[in-house]
N, C-alpha and C positions, 0 to 999 in steps of 0.2 A: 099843370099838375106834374108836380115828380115823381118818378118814379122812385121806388126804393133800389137801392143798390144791394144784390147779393153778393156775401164775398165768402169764398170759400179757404177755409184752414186749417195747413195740415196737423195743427193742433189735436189730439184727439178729443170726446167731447166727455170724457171722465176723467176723476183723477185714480193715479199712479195709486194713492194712498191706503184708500177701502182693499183696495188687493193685496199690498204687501200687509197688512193688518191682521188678513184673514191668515194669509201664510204665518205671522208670525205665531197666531192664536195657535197654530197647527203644532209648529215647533215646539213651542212654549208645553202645549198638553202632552206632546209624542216626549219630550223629553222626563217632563214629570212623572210619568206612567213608568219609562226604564230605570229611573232613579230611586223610585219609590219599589221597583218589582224586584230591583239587584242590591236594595238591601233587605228586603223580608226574605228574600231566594237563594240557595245556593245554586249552584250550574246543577242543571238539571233537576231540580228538584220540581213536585208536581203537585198541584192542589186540586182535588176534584172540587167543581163549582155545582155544575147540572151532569145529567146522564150524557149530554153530548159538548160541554164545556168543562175545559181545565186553566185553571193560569202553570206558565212551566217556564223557568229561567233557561233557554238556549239561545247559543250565539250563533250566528252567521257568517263567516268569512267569503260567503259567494253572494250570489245576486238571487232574484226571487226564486224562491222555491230548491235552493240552495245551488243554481247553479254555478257551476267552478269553484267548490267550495273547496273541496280536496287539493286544490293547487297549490305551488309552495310557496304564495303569499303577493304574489305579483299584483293579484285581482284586485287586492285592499286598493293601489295604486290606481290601479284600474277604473275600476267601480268610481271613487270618489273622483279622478277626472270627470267620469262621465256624468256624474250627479251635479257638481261643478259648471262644467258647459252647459249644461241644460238648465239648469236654475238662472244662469245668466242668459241662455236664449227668454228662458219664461219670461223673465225681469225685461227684457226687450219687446215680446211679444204684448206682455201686458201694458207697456207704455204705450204702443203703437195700437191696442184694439182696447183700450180703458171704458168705453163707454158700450160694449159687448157683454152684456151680466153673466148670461150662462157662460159663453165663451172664456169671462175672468174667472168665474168662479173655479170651473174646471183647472185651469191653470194655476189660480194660488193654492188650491188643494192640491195640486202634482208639486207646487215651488216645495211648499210646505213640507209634504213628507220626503221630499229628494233630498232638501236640506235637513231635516231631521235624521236621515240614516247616514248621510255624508257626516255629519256632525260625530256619528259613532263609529263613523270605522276610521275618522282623523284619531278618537281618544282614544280607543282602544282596542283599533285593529279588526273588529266586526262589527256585525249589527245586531243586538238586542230583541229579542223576537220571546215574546210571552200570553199573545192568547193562542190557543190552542183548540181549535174546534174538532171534533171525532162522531162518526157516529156507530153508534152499539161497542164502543171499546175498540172498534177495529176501523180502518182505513181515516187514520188521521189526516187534517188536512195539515201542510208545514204550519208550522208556526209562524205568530207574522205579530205587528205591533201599528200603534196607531199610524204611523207613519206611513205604512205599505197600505194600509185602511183608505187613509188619505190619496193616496195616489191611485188606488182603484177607484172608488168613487167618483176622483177628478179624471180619468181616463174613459168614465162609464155618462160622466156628463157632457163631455170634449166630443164622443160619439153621440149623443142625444143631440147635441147643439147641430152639429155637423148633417144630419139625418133632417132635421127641423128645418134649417137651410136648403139643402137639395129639395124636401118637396116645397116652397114656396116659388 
């Protein structure tokens, strides 16, 4: 009687594909959305939707929630380095853990919107930020666009996975 032979390889046991897919989906929507809001919008212009939502054309030259925005222009460089390495760590991470669902998913929704705002501050020096959430008129929250969407959700799934993990 033979036995079977196990053999083990460091192959991962998904493809690369389904994930760069999902990032591209990401990009693809986060770009359409700034394309279509920067030509209905002038800078700064503001559309009431609901009593705690507006759409509203503001640019970004900092990082979330505008930090280093006031800077004299360094950041652009800055930020898109960092958006850059990172997307190519994910693109690494994801080859190496392809067969991790939550685990990818998190990750091509952070590839996704990293590359979507790097994409905008190569073209035009910031980033594109149009929904606008508030409540009662007063304490708005920044402005933010699918991109930054994406990368919270994929930040907020990266933690779930991570949590799901430790208790097993």
């Amino acid at each position: 009687m033979a036995k079977s032979k196990k053999t083990f390889s460091s192959k991962p046991s998904g493809s690369l594909v389904p994930w760069l897919g999902i990032a591209a989906l990401i990009i693809l929507i986060d770009q359409l959305t700034k394309i279509t809001i920067t030509k209905l919008f002038t800078y700064g212009e503001e559309k009431v939707i609901t009593s705690f939502f507006n759409l509203v054309l503001a640019y970004n030259k900092g990082a979330a929630f505008s930090f280093l925005s006031n800077e004299s222009g360094w950041q652009r460089y800055f930020f898109t380095a960092i958006g850059i390495g990172a997307a190519l760590y994910i693109v690494h991470l994801l080859r190496k853990h392809a067969g991790q669902r939550m685990f990818c998913w998190a990750l091509a929704l952070i590839l996704g919107g990293a590359v979507g705002n790097v994409i905008d501050r190569v073209l035009y020096g910031h980033v594109i930020d149009f929904l606008d959430f508030h409540w009662r008129g007063v304490g708005h929250f920044p402005a933010f666009n699918v991109a930054d969407s994406a990368i919270c959700i994929g930040a907020a799934l990266f933690i779930l996975d991570e949590l799901r993990r430790v208790n097993k």
